[in-house]
C-alpha positions as CSV (number, residue, x, y, z in Angstrom):
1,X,0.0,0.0,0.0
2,X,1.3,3.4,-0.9
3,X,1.5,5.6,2.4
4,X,-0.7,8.0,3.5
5,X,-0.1,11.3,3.5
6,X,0.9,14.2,5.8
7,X,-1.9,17.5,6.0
8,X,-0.6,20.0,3.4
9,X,-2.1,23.9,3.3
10,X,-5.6,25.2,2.2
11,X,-5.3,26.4,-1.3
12,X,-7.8,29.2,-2.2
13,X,-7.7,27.7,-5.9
14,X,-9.4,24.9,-4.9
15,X,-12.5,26.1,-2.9
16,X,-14.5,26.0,-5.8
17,X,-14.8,22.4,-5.1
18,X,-18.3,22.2,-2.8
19,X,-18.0,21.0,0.9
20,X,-19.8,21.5,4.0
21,X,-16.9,21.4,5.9
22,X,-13.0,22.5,5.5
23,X,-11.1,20.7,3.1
24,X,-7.6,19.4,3.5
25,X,-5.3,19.2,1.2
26,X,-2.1,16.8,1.1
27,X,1.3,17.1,-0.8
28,X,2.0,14.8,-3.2
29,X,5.1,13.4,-2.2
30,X,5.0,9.6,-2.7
31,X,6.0,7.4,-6.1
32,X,1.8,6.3,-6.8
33,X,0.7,9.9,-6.6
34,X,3.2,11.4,-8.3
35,X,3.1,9.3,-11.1
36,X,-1.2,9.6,-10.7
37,X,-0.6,13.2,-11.2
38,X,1.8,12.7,-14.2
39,X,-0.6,10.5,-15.7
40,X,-3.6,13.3,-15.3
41,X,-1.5,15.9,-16.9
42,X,-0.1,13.9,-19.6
43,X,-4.3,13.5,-20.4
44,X,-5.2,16.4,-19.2
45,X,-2.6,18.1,-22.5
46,X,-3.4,15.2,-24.8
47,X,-7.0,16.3,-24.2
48,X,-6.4,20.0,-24.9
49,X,-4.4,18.9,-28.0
50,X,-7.5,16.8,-29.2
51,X,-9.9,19.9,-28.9
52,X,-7.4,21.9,-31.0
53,X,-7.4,20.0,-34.0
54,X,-11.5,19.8,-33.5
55,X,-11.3,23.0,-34.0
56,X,-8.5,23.5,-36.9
57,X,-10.9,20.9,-38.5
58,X,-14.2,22.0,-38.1
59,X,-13.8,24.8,-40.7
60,X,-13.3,22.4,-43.7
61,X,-13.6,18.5,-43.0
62,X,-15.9,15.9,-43.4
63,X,-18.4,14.9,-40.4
64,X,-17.0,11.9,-40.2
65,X,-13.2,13.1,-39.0
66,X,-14.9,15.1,-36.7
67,X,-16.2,12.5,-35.3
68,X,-13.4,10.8,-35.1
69,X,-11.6,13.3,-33.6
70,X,-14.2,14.2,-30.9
71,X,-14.4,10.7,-29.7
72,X,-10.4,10.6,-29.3
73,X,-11.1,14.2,-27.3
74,X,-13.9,11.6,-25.3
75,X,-11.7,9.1,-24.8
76,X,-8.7,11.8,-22.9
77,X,-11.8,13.0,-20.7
78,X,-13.2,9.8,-19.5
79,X,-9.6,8.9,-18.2
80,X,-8.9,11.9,-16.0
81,X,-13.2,12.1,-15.3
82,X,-12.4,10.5,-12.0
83,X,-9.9,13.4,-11.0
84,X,-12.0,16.3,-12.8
85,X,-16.0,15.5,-11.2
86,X,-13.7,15.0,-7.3
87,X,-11.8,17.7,-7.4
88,X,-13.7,20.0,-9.8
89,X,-17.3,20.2,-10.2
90,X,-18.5,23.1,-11.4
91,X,-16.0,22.9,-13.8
92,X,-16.5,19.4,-15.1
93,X,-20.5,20.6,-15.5
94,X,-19.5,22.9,-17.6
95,X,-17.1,20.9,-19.5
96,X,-19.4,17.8,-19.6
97,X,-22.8,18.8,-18.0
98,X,-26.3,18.4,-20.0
99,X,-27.4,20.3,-22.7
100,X,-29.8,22.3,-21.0
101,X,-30.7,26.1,-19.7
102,X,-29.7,26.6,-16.0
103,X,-30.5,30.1,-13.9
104,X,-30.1,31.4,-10.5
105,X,-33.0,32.2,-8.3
106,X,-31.1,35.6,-7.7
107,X,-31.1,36.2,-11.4
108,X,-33.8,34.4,-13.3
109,X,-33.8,36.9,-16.0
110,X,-30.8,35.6,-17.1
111,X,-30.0,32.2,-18.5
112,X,-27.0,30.3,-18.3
113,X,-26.3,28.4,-21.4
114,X,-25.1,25.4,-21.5
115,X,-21.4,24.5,-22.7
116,X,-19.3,21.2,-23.3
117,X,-19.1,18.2,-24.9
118,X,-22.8,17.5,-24.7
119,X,-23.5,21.2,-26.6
120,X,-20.5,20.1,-29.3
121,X,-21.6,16.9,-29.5
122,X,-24.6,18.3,-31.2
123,X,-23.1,19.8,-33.7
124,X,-20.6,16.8,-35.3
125,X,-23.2,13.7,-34.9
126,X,-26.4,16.2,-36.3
127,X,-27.9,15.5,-39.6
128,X,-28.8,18.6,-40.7
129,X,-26.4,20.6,-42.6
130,X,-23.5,21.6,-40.3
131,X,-23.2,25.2,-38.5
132,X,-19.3,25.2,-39.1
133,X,-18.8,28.4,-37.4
134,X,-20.8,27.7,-34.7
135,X,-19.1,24.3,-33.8
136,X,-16.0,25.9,-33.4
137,X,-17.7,28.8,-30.8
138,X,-18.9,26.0,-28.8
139,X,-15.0,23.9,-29.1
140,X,-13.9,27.9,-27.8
141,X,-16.2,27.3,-25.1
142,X,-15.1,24.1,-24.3
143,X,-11.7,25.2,-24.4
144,X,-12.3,27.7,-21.7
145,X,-12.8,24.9,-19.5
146,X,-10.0,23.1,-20.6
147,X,-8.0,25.6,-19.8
148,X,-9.1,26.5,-16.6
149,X,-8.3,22.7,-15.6
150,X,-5.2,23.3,-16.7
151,X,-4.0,26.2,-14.2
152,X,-5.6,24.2,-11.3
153,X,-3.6,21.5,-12.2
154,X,-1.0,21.6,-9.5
155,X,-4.2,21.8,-7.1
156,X,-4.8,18.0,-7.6
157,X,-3.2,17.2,-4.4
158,X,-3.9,13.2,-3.6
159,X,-3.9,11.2,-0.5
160,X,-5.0,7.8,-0.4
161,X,-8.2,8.1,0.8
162,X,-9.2,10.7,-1.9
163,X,-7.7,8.9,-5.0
164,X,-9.4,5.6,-4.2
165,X,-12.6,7.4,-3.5
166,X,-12.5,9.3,-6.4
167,X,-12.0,6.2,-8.3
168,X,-15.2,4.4,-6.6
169,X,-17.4,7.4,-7.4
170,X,-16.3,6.9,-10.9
171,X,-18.3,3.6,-10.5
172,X,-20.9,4.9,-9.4
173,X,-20.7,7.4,-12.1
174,X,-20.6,4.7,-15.0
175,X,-23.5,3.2,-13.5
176,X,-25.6,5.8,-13.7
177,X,-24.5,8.2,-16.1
178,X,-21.8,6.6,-18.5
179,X,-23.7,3.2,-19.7
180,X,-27.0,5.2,-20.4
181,X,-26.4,7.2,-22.4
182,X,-26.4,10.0,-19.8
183,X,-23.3,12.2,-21.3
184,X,-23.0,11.1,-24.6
185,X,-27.4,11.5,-25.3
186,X,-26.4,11.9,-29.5
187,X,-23.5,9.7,-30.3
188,X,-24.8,6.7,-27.9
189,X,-20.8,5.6,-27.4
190,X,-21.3,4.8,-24.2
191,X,-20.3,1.6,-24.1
192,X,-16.6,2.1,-25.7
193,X,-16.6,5.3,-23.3
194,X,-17.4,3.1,-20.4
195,X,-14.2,0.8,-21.8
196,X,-12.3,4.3,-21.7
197,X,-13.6,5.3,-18.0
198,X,-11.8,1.6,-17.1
199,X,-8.8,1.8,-19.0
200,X,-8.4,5.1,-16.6
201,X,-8.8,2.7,-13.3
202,X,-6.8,-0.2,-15.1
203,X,-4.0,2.6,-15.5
204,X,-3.8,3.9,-12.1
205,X,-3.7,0.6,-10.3
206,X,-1.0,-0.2,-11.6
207,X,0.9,2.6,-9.7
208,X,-0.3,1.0,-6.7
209,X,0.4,-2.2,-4.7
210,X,-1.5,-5.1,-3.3
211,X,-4.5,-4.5,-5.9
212,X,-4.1,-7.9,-7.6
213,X,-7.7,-8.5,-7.2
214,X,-8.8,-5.4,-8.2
215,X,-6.8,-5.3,-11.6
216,X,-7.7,-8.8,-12.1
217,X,-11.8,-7.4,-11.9
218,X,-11.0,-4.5,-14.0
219,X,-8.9,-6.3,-17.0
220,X,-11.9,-8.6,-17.1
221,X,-14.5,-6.0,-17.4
222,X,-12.7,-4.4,-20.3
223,X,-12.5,-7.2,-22.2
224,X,-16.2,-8.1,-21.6
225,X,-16.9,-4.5,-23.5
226,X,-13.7,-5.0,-25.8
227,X,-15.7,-8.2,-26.9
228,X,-19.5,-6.7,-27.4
229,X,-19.8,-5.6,-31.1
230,X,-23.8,-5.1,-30.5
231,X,-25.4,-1.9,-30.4
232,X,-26.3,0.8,-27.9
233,X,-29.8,-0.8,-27.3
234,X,-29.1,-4.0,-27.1
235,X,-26.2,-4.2,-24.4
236,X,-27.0,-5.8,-21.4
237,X,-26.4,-3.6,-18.3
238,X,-27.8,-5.7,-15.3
239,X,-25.1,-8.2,-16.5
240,X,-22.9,-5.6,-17.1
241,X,-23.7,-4.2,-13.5
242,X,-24.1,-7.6,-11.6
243,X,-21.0,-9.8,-13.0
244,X,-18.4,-6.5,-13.4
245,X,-19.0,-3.5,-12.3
246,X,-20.7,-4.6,-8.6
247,X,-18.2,-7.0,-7.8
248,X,-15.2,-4.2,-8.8
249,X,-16.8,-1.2,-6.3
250,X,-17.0,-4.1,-4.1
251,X,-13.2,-4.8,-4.5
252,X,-12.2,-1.1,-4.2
253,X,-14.2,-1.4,-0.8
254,X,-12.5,-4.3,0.7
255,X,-8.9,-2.8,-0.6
256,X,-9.9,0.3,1.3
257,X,-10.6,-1.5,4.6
258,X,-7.9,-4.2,4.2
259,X,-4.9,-1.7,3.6
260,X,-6.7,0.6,6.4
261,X,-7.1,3.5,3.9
262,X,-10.0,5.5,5.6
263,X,-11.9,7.4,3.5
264,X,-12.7,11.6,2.9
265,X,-13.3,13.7,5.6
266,X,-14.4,16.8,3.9
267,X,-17.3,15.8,2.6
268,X,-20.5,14.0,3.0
269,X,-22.3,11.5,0.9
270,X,-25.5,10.2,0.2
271,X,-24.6,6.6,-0.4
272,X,-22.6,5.4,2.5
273,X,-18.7,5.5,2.3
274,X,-17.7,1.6,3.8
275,X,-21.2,0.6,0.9
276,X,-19.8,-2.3,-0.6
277,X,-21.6,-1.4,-3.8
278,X,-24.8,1.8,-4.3
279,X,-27.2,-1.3,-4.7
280,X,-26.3,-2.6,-1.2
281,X,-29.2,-2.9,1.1
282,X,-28.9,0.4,3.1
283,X,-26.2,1.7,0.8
284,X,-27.5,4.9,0.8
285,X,-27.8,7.8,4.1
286,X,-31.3,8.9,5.0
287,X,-29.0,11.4,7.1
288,X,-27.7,12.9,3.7
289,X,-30.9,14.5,2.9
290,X,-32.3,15.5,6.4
291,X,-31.4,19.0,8.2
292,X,-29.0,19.2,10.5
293,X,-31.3,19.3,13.9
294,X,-33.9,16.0,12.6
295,X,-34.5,13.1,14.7
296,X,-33.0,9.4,14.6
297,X,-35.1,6.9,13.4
298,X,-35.9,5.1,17.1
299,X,-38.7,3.6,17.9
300,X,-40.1,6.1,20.1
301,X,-39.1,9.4,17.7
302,X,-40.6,6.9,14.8
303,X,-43.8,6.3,16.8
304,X,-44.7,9.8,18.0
305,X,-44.3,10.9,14.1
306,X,-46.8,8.3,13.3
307,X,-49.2,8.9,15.9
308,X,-49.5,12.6,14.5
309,X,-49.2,11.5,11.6
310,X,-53.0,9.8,11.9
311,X,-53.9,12.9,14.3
312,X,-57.1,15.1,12.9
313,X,-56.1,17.6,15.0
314,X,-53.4,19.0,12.9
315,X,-56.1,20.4,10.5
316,X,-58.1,23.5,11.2
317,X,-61.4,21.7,11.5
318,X,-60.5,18.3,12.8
319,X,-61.6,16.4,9.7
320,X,-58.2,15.3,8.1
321,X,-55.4,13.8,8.6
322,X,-52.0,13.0,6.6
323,X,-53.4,9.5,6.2
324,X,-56.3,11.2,4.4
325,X,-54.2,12.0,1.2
326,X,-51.4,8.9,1.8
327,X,-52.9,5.8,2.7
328,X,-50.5,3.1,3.4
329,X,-51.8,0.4,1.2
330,X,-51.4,2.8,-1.8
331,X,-47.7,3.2,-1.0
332,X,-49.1,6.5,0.6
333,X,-50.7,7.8,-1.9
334,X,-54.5,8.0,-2.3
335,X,-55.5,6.7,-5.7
336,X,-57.5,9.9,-6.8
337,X,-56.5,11.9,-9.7
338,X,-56.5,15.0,-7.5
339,X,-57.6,15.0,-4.1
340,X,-60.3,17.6,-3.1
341,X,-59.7,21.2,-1.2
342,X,-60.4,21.1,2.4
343,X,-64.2,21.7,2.9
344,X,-64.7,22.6,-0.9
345,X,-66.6,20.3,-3.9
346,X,-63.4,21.0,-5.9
347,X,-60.1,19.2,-6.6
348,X,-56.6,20.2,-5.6
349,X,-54.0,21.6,-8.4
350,X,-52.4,18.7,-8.1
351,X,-51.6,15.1,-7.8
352,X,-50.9,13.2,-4.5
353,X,-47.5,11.9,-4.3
354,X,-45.9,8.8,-2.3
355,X,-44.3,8.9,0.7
356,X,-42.5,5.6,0.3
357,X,-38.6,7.0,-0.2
358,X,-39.8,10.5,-0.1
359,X,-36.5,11.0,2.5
360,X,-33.9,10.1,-0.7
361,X,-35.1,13.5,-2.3
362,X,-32.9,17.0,-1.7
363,X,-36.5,18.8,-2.7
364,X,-40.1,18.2,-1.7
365,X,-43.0,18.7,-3.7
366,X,-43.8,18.4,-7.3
367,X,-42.3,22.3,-8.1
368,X,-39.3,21.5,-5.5
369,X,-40.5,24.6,-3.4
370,X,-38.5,22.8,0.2
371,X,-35.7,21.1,0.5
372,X,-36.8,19.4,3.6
373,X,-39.7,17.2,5.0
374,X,-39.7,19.1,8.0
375,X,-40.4,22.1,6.1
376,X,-42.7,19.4,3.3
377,X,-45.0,19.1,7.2
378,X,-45.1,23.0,7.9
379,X,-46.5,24.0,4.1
380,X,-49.1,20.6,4.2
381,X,-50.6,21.6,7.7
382,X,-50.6,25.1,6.9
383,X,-52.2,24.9,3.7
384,X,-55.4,26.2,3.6
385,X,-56.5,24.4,1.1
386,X,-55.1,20.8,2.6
387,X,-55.3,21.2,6.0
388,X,-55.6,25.0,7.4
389,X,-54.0,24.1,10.3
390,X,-52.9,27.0,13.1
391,X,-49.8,25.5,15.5
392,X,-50.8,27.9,17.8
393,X,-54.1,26.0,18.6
394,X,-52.5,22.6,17.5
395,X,-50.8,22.3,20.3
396,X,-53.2,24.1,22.7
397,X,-55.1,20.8,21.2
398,X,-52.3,18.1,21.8
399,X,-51.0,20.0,25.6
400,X,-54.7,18.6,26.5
401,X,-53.9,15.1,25.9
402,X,-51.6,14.0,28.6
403,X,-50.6,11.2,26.9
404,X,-49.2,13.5,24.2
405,X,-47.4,15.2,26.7
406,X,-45.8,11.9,27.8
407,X,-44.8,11.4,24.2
408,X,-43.3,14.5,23.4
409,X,-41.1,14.3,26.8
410,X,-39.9,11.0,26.1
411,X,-38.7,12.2,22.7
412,X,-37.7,15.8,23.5
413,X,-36.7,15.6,27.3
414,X,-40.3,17.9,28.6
415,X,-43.3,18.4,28.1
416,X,-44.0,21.3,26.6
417,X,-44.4,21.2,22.6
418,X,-43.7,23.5,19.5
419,X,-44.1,23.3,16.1
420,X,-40.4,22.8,15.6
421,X,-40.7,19.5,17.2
422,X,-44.3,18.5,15.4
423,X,-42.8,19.0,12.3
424,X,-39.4,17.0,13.2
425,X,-41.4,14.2,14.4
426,X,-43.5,13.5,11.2
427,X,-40.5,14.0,8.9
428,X,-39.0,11.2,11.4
429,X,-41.9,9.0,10.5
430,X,-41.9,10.3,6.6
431,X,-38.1,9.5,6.5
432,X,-38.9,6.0,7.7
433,X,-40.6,4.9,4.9
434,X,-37.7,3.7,3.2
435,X,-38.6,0.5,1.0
436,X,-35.2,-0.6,-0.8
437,X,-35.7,-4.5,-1.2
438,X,-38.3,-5.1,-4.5
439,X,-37.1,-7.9,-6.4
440,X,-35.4,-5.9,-8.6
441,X,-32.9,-4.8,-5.5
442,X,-32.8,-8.5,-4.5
443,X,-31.6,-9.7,-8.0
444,X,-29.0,-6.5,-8.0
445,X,-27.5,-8.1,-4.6
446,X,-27.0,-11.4,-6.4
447,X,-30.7,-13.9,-6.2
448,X,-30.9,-14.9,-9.9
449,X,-34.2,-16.1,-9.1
450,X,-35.6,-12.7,-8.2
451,X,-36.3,-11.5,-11.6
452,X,-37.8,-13.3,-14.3
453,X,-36.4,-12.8,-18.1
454,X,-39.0,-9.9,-19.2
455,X,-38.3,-7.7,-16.3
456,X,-34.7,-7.7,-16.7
457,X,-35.3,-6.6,-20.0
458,X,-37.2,-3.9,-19.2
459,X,-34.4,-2.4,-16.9
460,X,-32.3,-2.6,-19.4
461,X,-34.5,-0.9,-22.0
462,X,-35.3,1.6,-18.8
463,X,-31.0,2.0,-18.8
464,X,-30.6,2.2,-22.5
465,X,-32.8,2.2,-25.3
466,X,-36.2,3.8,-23.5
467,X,-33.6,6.4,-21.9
468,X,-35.8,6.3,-18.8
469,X,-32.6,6.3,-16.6
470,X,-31.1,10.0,-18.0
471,X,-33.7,11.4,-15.7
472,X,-34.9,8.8,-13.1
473,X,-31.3,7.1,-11.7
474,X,-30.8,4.2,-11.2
475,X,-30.7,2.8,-7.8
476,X,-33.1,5.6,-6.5
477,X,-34.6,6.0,-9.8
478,X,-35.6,10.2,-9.2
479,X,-33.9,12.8,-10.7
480,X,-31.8,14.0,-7.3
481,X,-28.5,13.3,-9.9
482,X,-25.7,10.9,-9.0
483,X,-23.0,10.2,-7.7
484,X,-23.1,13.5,-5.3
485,X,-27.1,13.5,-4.6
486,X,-27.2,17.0,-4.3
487,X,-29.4,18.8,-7.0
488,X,-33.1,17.5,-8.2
489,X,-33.3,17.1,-11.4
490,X,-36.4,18.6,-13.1
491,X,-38.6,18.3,-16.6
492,X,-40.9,19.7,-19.2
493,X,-43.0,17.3,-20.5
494,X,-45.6,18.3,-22.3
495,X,-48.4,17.3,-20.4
496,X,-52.1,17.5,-21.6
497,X,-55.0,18.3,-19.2
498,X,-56.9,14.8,-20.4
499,X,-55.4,11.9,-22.7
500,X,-57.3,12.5,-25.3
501,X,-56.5,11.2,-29.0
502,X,-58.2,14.4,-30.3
503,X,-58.6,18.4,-29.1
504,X,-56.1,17.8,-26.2
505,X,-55.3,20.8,-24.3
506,X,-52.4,21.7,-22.6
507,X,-52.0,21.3,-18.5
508,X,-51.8,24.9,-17.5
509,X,-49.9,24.5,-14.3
510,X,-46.5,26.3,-14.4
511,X,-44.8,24.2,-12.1
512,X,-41.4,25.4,-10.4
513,X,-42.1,28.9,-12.8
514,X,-44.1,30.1,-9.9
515,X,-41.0,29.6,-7.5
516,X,-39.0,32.3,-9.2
517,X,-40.2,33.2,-12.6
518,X,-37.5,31.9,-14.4
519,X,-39.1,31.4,-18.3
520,X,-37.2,27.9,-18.7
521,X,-39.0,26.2,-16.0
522,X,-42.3,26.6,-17.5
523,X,-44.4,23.4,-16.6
524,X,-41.1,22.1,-14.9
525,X,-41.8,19.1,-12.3
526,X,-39.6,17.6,-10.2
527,X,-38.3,13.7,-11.5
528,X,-40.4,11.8,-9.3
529,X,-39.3,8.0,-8.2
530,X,-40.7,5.0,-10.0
531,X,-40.2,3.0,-7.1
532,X,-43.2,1.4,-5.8
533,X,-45.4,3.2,-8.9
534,X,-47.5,0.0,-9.6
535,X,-49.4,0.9,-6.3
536,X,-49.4,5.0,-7.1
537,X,-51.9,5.4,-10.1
538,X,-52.8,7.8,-11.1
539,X,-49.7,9.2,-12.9
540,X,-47.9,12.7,-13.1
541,X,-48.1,15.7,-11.2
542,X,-52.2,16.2,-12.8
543,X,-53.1,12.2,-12.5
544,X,-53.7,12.5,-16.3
545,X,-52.8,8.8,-17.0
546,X,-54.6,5.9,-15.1
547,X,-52.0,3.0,-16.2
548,X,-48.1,2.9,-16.3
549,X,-49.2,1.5,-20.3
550,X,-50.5,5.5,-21.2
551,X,-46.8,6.6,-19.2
552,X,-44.6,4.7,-21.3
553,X,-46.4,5.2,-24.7
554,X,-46.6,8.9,-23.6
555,X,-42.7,9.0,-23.4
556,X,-42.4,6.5,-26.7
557,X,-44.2,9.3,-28.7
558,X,-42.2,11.9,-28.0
559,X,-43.9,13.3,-24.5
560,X,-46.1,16.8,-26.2
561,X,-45.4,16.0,-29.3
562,X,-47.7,13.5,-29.2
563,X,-50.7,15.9,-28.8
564,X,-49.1,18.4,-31.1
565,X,-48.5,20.3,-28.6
566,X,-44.8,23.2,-29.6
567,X,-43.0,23.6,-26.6
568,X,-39.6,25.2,-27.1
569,X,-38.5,24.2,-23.7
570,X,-40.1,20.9,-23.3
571,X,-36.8,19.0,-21.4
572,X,-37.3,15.8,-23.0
573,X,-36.6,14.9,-26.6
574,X,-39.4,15.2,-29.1
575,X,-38.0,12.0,-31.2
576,X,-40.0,9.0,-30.7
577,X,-38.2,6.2,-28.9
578,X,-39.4,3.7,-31.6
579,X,-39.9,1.0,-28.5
580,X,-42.2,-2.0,-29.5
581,X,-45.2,-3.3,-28.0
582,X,-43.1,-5.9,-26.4
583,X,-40.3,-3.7,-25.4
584,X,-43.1,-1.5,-24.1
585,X,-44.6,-4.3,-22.1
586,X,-41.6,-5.3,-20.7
587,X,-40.7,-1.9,-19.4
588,X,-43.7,-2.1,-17.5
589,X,-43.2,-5.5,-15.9
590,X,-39.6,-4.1,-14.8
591,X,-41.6,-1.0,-12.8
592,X,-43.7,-3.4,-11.3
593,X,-40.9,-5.4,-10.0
594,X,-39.8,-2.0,-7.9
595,X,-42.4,-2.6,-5.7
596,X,-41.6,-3.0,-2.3
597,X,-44.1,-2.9,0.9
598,X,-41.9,-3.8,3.7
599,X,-42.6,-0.2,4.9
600,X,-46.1,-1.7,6.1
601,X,-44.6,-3.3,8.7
């Protein structure tokens, strides 16, 4: 084992890279991370050089040699992607984020536009005529970033902790992002970039000792992609996952503990540092998601939250409850298109949405107005329309109950209650909800039995062809995007108000518009979970579709487009997916097999 290193100084250069506490930074001063470093650099420059002659090119040759030459620029990225997306994330976005409008709540008014590989990418694979001088604006762009990579270079300080980290998120990374088609949406190469992202691995344990095993894993899951001459469509990524890629984050976890490497301090993580792999059983930390001052999931802090969470008195009248709008048996939900407004013959804007995982989420509601299910309690109970309840006279209400009062001071330490610690209670509850083990996880942990042929099918149609998993992640399968779990993905659909084959009409709710008016996020909704959706009917944010069948053949016709409906910022891609009844069918079977109700108990 290479030796850890001694605590080097805080360098300004790289605070850019997000943490919630202090990072420390180490000299590079053995043989493995010198020679780590070299090997960055050396693809770092070979990269640079690539993007050069992409851009000496693009003013006169044929599509094809641009091609060529962007997937040799590809093939420098994915072996130093490891270092760049650790070390360097805002960067690496906008070298090789999506190809999509952001903004900032402080300015909505102005959009950030996208730059990278994903906005070049659309210019040498499209197949209309090519915008020559705009390809090489965009290669300028994603030069910029190049570059700035370039004079933080001698800020990629390694210890052993961080490098083999950094290296295990990458598998995480290639899980979720690299074999479907994530980063590469046009070209589809994901599975000779996934071969690139492992030659990277191959290459740096060999500066290393006592990795036999690992090497051994990751030789062998080369050649399994060297050998695959099929298509994009047609790989098979639950093998891929199960045989290889498992079994090697596995291996990078037992090196860690048997050579007694530790792991970061400086940040935190959503799926658990010591997971073997991110489809373990509890692989990934409720604790990740939850504010600072929420409860541990005892029995007693579990109980109380339940308790109020079937207490009437929390509404303004007495007549509802949570478990009005999430009944258990319905994974939470209440099997109503829209429920109704509180007291009122008229429906809710919107649908009623599980509870079951709701704690693996960094925002709450459809329009991702809170991050937190504390604050998800404080909007529902307050609500007017839901349940118009006043804390003031809610707990006037529960102080009278002296076995309330019990509960509260066996939780809290006294007596006494506030709203602070209502709210903290049912999120404790909420947060318990956690159902992880469908038969899909089981056959992910290694029971062959688990699945049966046409549902591992449909995951990997969800993973590649259907492009279901560029938005809904595998293992959580929302849209809070992997491997850092810290920003909720969300998308314009095109949804109509009824699914209609003639006449439809547009659904007129703005979505995350109304939070701060920024024009993109028009009818933006937050990427639900499909987990446990074969007990959550009906479907999307307006309950337009009554069967997961309309869902998929929604998304298979092109989302809007289907209804003729010309949205210029509709997220997802107008093209039909071209999926067959069958492969249709089978996408459904695999949602079904998500479905989990251990939370009952």
């Amino acid at each position: 084992m290479f030796t850890l290193l001694s605590v080097g100084v805080m360098l300004g250069s790289l605070m850019m890279m997000s943490s919630s506490r202090s990072l420390e930074y180490y000299e590079v001063n053995s043989s493995a991370h010198q020679r780590v470093k070299k090997y960055y650099g050396e693809e770092l420059s070979a990269l640079k050089n690539s993007l050069l002659q992409l851009k000496s090119l693009a003013e006169n040759a044929d599509q094809n040699r641009l091609q060529e030459v962007f997937v040799e620029s590809r093939l420098h990225y994915k072996h130093i992607e490891f270092i760049v997306e650790y070390f360097f994330r805002e960067t690496a976005l906008k070298v090789n984020g999506p190809n999509l409008l952001e903004a900032t709540p402080s300015m909505p008014n102005m959009p950030l536009y996208p730059s990278g590989f994903q906005v070049v990418e659309e210019f040498v694979y499209s197949q209309e005529e090519l915008n020559r001088e705009a390809l090489m604006d965009e290669v300028d762009g994603l030069l910029e970033g190049i570059e700035k990579l370039t004079q933080l270079e001698s800020a990629v300080l390694l210890d052993d902790a961080n490098l083999i980290y950094a290296l295990k998120l990458n598998m995480y990374r290639l899980i979720t992002k690299g074999i479907t088609g994530f980063d590469s949406p046009v070209s589809l190469n994901s599975v000779k970039e996934a071969e690139f992202t492992l030659e990277a691995m191959d290459e740096v344990l060999g500066y290393l000792e006592h990795v036999n095993d690992l090497s051994i894993l990751t030789k062998q899951s080369i050649v399994y992609l060297q050998n695959y001459s099929g298509s994009f469509d047609d790989f098979n990524r639950a093998d891929f996952i199960r045989v290889y890629l498992n079994p090697l984050t596995a291996a990078i976890q037992e090196y860690t503990k048997r050579e007694k490497i530790g792991y970061p301090n400086h940040l935190d993580f959503a799926i658990r540092k010591d997971a073997k792999h991110m489809f373990e059983e509890n692989a990934f930390d409720l604790s990740f998601f939850a504010p600072q001052d929420a409860l541990e999931l005892t029995p007693e802090n579990v109980a109380l939250g339940k308790r109020l969470f079937e207490e009437k008195k929390l509404s303004v009248d007495g007549s509802r409850n949570c478990a009005s709008c999430h009944n258990p048996q319905l994974a939470f939900t209440d099997g109503l298109k829209v429920n109704t407004v509180l007291g009122k013959n008229e429906g809710l804007l919107r649908n009623t949405p599980t509870l079951v995982n709701a704690g693996y989420q960094s925002t709450q509601f459809y329009d991702g107005r809170v991050a937190f299910l504390e604050d998800q309690a404080h909007a529902v109970i307050t609500n007017k329309q839901e349940m118009g309840g006043v804390f003031t006279d809610i707990i006037k209400s529960l102080l009278k109950d002296k076995s309330y009062q019990k509960a509260f001071q066996e939780v809290y330490g006294e007596k006494s209650i506030t709203d602070r610690e209502i709210k903290l209670a049912l999120a404790a509850f909420t947060r318990s909800l956690s159902a992880m083990n469908s038969p899909f996880d089981q056959y992910m942990r290694g029971d062959d039995e688990a699945l049966a042929t046409g549902e591992i099918n449909g995951f990997n149609l969800f993973m590649g062809k259907a492009k279901c998993a560029t938005c809904h992640f595998a293992p959580l399968f929302n849209g809070v995007a992997p491997p850092f779990y810290e920003k909720m993905e969300s998308e314009v659909l095109g949804l109509p108000v009824a699914n209609v084959e003639e006449g439809a009409v547009l659904d007129g709710d703005l979505g995350k518009y109304e939070i701060y008016k920024i024009q993109h996020h028009k009818r933006a909704f937050k990427t639900t979970t499909v987990r446990n959706v074969a007990l959550t009917a009906p479907y999307m944010h307006n309950g337009v579709f009554n069967t997961l069948e309309e869902v998929v053949d929604f998304y298979n016709e092109g989302g809007g487009k289907k209804y003729g409906f010309e949205l210029e910022n509709q997220t997802l891609p107008f093209d039909q997916l071209n999926l067959t009844d069958e492969e249709q069918k089978h996408i459904v079977l695999f949602m079904q097999a998500l479905t989990d109700t251990t939370y009952l108990q």
